[in-house]
N, C-alpha and C positions, 0 to 999 in steps of 0.2 A: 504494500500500500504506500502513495506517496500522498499524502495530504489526506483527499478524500474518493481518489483514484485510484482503481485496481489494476498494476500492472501487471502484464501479461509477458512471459516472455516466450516465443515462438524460438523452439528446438531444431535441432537440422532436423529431427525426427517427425516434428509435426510438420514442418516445411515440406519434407517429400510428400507426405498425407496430399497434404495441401496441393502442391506440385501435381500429383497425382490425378487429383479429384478432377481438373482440367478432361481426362480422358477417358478415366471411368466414371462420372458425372455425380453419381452415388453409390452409396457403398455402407452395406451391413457393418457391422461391427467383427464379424469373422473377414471379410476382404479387407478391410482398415488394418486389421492384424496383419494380415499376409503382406499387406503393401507393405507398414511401415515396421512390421518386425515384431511385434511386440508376441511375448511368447506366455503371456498369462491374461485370462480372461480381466484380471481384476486390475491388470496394470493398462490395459486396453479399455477398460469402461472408465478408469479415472481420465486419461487424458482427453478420450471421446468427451467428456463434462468438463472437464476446465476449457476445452475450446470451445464449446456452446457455449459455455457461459462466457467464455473471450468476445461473442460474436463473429468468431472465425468458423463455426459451424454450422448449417441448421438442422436441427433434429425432426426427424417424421417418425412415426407410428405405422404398424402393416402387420399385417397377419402373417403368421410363422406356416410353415408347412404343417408343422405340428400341431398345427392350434391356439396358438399362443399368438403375442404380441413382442414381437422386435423394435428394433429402431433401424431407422438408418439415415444417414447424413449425407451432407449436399453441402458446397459449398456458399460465404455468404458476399455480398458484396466491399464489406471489408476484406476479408482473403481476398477476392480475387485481386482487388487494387494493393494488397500487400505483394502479392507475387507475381505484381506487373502483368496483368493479361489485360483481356478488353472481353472474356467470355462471360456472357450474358447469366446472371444466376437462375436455377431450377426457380421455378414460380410454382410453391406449397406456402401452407400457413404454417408456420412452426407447430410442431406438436401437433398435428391434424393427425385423425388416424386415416389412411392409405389405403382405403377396403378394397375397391376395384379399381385401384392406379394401374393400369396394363403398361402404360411408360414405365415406369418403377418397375416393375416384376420383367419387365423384358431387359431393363439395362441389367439389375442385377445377373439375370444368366448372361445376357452377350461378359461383363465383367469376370464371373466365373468361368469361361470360357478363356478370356484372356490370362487370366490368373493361373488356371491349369497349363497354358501353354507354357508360361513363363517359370512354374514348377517341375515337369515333366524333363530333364535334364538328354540325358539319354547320348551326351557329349554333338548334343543340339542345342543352340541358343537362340531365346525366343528376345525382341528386341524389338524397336519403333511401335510402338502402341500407340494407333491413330485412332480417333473418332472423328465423324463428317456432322458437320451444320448443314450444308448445303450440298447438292451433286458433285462428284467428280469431275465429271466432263457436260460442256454443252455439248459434244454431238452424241456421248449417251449417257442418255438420263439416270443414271444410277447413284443412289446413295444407300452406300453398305455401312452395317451396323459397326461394323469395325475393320482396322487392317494391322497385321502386325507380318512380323518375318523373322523364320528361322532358318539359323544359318551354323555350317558347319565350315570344316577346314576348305572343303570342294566347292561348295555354292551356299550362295544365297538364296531361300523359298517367300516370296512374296506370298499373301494369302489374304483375301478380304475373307471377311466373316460376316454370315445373315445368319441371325436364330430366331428360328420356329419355333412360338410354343403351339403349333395347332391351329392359329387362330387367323392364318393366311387363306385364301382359296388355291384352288390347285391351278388356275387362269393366273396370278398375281405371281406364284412360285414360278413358272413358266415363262412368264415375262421377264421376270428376274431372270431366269437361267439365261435365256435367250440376250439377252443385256449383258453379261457376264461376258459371254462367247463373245458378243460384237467387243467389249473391252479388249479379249485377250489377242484378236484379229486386227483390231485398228492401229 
Protein backbone atom coordinates (compact mmCIF):
# COMPACT_ATOMS: atom_id res chain seq x y z
CA UNK A 1 0.00 0.00 0.00
CA UNK A 2 1.23 3.58 -0.79
CA UNK A 3 -0.89 6.02 0.81
CA UNK A 4 -4.39 4.83 0.13
CA UNK A 5 -3.28 2.91 -3.19
CA UNK A 6 -2.88 -0.62 -3.66
CA UNK A 7 0.12 -1.41 -5.52
CA UNK A 8 0.22 -4.15 -7.77
CA UNK A 9 3.39 -5.51 -8.97
CA UNK A 10 3.07 -7.55 -12.29
CA UNK A 11 5.72 -10.61 -12.30
CA UNK A 12 7.59 -11.83 -15.48
CA UNK A 13 5.12 -14.69 -14.57
CA UNK A 14 1.90 -12.83 -14.75
CA UNK A 15 3.29 -10.94 -17.72
CA UNK A 16 3.53 -14.19 -19.98
CA UNK A 17 -0.34 -14.92 -18.55
CA UNK A 18 -0.89 -11.75 -19.65
CA UNK A 19 1.28 -11.93 -22.92
CA UNK A 20 -0.52 -14.95 -23.52
CA UNK A 21 -4.09 -14.07 -23.09
CA UNK A 22 -3.49 -11.84 -26.45
CA UNK A 23 -3.83 -15.51 -28.38
CA UNK A 24 -5.77 -17.70 -26.29
CA UNK A 25 -8.26 -14.82 -25.45
CA UNK A 26 -9.56 -16.95 -22.28
CA UNK A 27 -8.58 -19.32 -20.25
CA UNK A 28 -9.78 -21.65 -17.21
CA UNK A 29 -7.63 -21.76 -14.44
CA UNK A 30 -6.06 -25.33 -15.45
CA UNK A 31 -4.78 -23.43 -19.05
CA UNK A 32 -3.40 -20.28 -16.97
CA UNK A 33 -1.49 -23.08 -15.12
CA UNK A 34 -0.10 -24.61 -18.14
CA UNK A 35 0.69 -21.25 -19.66
CA UNK A 36 2.26 -19.65 -16.81
CA UNK A 37 3.75 -22.73 -14.93
CA UNK A 38 2.22 -22.79 -11.84
CA UNK A 39 2.39 -26.21 -10.45
CA UNK A 40 -0.26 -26.01 -7.41
CA UNK A 41 -3.90 -25.44 -7.63
CA UNK A 42 -3.72 -23.19 -4.64
CA UNK A 43 -0.67 -21.14 -5.81
CA UNK A 44 -2.68 -20.75 -9.38
CA UNK A 45 -6.13 -19.48 -7.66
CA UNK A 46 -4.13 -16.92 -5.49
CA UNK A 47 -2.48 -15.15 -8.22
CA UNK A 48 -5.66 -15.64 -10.62
CA UNK A 49 -7.36 -13.18 -7.47
CA UNK A 50 -4.63 -10.62 -6.99
CA UNK A 51 -4.83 -9.88 -10.77
CA UNK A 52 -8.74 -9.58 -10.77
CA UNK A 53 -8.53 -7.77 -8.00
CA UNK A 54 -5.31 -5.68 -9.86
CA UNK A 55 -8.00 -5.09 -12.63
CA UNK A 56 -5.53 -6.99 -14.91
CA UNK A 57 -8.03 -9.80 -15.04
CA UNK A 58 -11.72 -10.23 -15.61
CA UNK A 59 -13.24 -13.16 -14.11
CA UNK A 60 -16.44 -15.06 -15.75
CA UNK A 61 -18.44 -17.95 -14.26
CA UNK A 62 -19.40 -21.36 -16.63
CA UNK A 63 -20.49 -24.47 -16.04
CA UNK A 64 -17.97 -27.32 -15.41
CA UNK A 65 -18.31 -30.57 -17.44
CA UNK A 66 -18.85 -31.82 -14.27
CA UNK A 67 -21.58 -29.90 -13.19
CA UNK A 68 -20.08 -27.50 -11.25
CA UNK A 69 -19.03 -23.82 -11.67
CA UNK A 70 -15.47 -22.71 -12.91
CA UNK A 71 -14.08 -19.50 -13.80
CA UNK A 72 -12.33 -18.37 -16.26
CA UNK A 73 -10.40 -15.03 -17.22
CA UNK A 74 -10.06 -12.69 -20.11
CA UNK A 75 -8.14 -10.03 -20.30
CA UNK A 76 -8.88 -6.31 -19.17
CA UNK A 77 -8.29 -3.02 -20.69
CA UNK A 78 -5.66 -2.07 -18.23
CA UNK A 79 -3.40 -5.29 -19.30
CA UNK A 80 -3.95 -4.97 -22.41
CA UNK A 81 -2.55 -1.20 -22.58
CA UNK A 82 0.13 -2.59 -19.82
CA UNK A 83 1.55 -4.92 -22.48
CA UNK A 84 1.25 -2.49 -25.39
CA UNK A 85 -1.36 -4.00 -27.66
CA UNK A 86 -4.27 -2.28 -29.25
CA UNK A 87 -6.59 -5.96 -28.87
CA UNK A 88 -9.99 -5.11 -28.20
CA UNK A 89 -11.03 -6.65 -24.63
CA UNK A 90 -13.79 -9.82 -24.57
CA UNK A 91 -17.13 -7.92 -23.96
CA UNK A 92 -18.65 -10.18 -20.57
CA UNK A 93 -19.87 -8.50 -17.21
CA UNK A 94 -17.46 -9.57 -14.77
CA UNK A 95 -18.64 -12.29 -12.60
CA UNK A 96 -21.60 -13.13 -15.02
CA UNK A 97 -22.37 -16.66 -15.06
CA UNK A 98 -21.58 -18.01 -18.99
CA UNK A 99 -24.49 -20.61 -19.26
CA UNK A 100 -24.67 -20.98 -23.01
CA UNK A 101 -21.52 -18.75 -24.19
CA UNK A 102 -20.72 -21.08 -27.37
CA UNK A 103 -17.73 -18.29 -27.85
CA UNK A 104 -16.32 -19.34 -24.42
CA UNK A 105 -16.63 -23.04 -24.73
CA UNK A 106 -15.21 -23.19 -28.33
CA UNK A 107 -12.15 -20.81 -27.55
CA UNK A 108 -11.44 -22.98 -24.57
CA UNK A 109 -11.13 -26.23 -26.72
CA UNK A 110 -9.52 -24.46 -29.84
CA UNK A 111 -6.97 -23.21 -26.52
CA UNK A 112 -6.76 -26.99 -25.27
CA UNK A 113 -5.95 -27.94 -28.44
CA UNK A 114 -3.03 -25.57 -28.78
CA UNK A 115 -1.95 -26.21 -25.36
CA UNK A 116 -1.62 -30.03 -26.05
CA UNK A 117 0.39 -29.24 -29.15
CA UNK A 118 2.69 -27.36 -27.20
CA UNK A 119 2.91 -30.31 -24.40
CA UNK A 120 3.20 -33.32 -26.73
CA UNK A 121 7.02 -33.15 -27.18
CA UNK A 122 7.95 -36.14 -29.15
CA UNK A 123 11.50 -34.19 -30.11
CA UNK A 124 8.75 -31.84 -32.08
CA UNK A 125 8.27 -28.36 -31.23
CA UNK A 126 5.10 -26.66 -31.30
CA UNK A 127 5.65 -22.66 -31.70
CA UNK A 128 4.00 -19.32 -33.39
CA UNK A 129 0.45 -19.54 -31.68
CA UNK A 130 -1.62 -17.31 -33.99
CA UNK A 131 -5.30 -16.34 -33.43
CA UNK A 132 -7.26 -14.37 -36.56
CA UNK A 133 -9.78 -11.10 -35.93
CA UNK A 134 -10.35 -10.88 -39.25
CA UNK A 135 -9.73 -13.24 -42.63
CA UNK A 136 -6.43 -14.40 -43.80
CA UNK A 137 -6.73 -13.47 -47.29
CA UNK A 138 -9.09 -11.32 -49.41
CA UNK A 139 -9.07 -13.80 -52.38
CA UNK A 140 -10.14 -16.50 -49.70
CA UNK A 141 -12.39 -15.93 -47.35
CA UNK A 142 -11.02 -17.80 -44.41
CA UNK A 143 -10.65 -17.33 -40.85
CA UNK A 144 -9.30 -20.21 -38.84
CA UNK A 145 -9.66 -20.66 -35.22
CA UNK A 146 -6.13 -20.85 -34.88
CA UNK A 147 -2.54 -21.41 -36.46
CA UNK A 148 0.40 -22.79 -34.94
CA UNK A 149 3.69 -24.84 -36.23
CA UNK A 150 5.70 -27.71 -35.52
CA UNK A 151 9.00 -28.19 -36.22
CA UNK A 152 11.72 -30.47 -36.15
CA UNK A 153 15.55 -30.65 -37.17
CA UNK A 154 14.07 -31.50 -41.04
CA UNK A 155 11.10 -29.06 -41.43
CA UNK A 156 8.85 -26.99 -40.45
CA UNK A 157 4.68 -28.10 -40.38
CA UNK A 158 2.47 -25.13 -40.67
CA UNK A 159 -1.04 -26.10 -39.53
CA UNK A 160 -4.33 -24.00 -39.06
CA UNK A 161 -6.78 -25.35 -36.68
CA UNK A 162 -10.91 -25.32 -36.83
CA UNK A 163 -12.68 -27.14 -33.89
CA UNK A 164 -15.93 -28.62 -34.14
CA UNK A 165 -17.82 -29.12 -31.34
CA UNK A 166 -20.84 -30.40 -33.47
CA UNK A 167 -22.57 -27.45 -33.98
CA UNK A 168 -21.35 -26.69 -37.61
CA UNK A 169 -23.52 -28.09 -40.64
CA UNK A 170 -21.85 -30.44 -42.95
CA UNK A 171 -22.56 -27.50 -46.20
CA UNK A 172 -20.32 -24.98 -43.68
CA UNK A 173 -17.58 -27.91 -42.93
CA UNK A 174 -17.28 -28.40 -46.79
CA UNK A 175 -16.85 -24.94 -47.52
CA UNK A 176 -14.26 -24.75 -45.06
CA UNK A 177 -12.46 -27.78 -46.57
CA UNK A 178 -12.98 -26.54 -49.84
CA UNK A 179 -11.31 -22.95 -48.76
CA UNK A 180 -8.53 -24.64 -47.16
CA UNK A 181 -7.47 -26.59 -50.50
CA UNK A 182 -7.93 -23.19 -52.49
CA UNK A 183 -5.28 -21.64 -49.42
CA UNK A 184 -2.99 -24.47 -49.96
CA UNK A 185 -3.03 -24.10 -54.02
CA UNK A 186 -2.90 -20.30 -54.31
Amino acid sequence: MIGNKRVVIVTARDRLLLEALLTFRMVDRQQASQIAGYRSIGRANKTLLRLVRAGMLKRFRMATEGGGVGAVYTLTPKAIHLIGSDARPIKRKADALLATDLFAVHQLAINSVLLGAKRASLNIEASRFLTFRSLISKSVPLLPDAYFELSNPAAIHPIFLEVDLGNESLKVLEKKALLYLLLATS
